[in-house]
C-alpha positions, 0 to 999 in steps of 0.5 A: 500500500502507498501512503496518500499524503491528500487533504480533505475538507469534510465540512464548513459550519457556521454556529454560536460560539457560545451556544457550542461552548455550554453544550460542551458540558452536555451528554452529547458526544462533546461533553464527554470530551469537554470535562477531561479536556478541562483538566488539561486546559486553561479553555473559557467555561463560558461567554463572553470570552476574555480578549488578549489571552492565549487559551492552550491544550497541552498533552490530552490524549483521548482514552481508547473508551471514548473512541468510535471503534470504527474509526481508522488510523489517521492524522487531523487537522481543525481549524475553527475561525471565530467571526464577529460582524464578518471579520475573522478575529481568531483562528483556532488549530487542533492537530491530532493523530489517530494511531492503534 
């Protein structure tokens, strides 16, 4: 087999952001995420978010539990562009890898 090095959109959406930052908290696939990733993370908990301030996610590994055990081998990129009146004000990159 040859490794593909293509990449592929899968979707673009436009949401509320805080509206999807509180149903992280949610029974539905994110707030299963969401409450681990808290531990690791200095992420808002709600709106209206602080300006001028650099919000990380270090080291978090999702348990193997959580996982769709459908899922294949492979590698991610997310890019999340928050938007206020029409105009870009923050770029958000989560890279991660599936790997078995």
């Amino acid at each position: 087999m040859k490794k593909v090095n293509n990449k592929m959109n899968v979707g673009r959406h436009k949401l509320d952001g805080c509206k999807f930052l509180s149903s992280f908290y949610g029974s539905n696939i994110f707030g299963k995420f969401f409450n681990r990733i808290q531990s690791a993370s200095n992420l808002p908990k709600k709106c209206p978010i602080p300006g001028n301030e650099l919000f990380e996610i270090r080291n978090y590994t999702i348990l193997d539990t959580e996982y769709p055990p459908v899922l294949p081998a492979l590698s991610h990129q997310l890019l999340l562009q928050i938007e206020t009146d029409d105009k870009i004000i923050a770029d958000i990159v989560i890279a991660g890898a599936v790997t078995y």
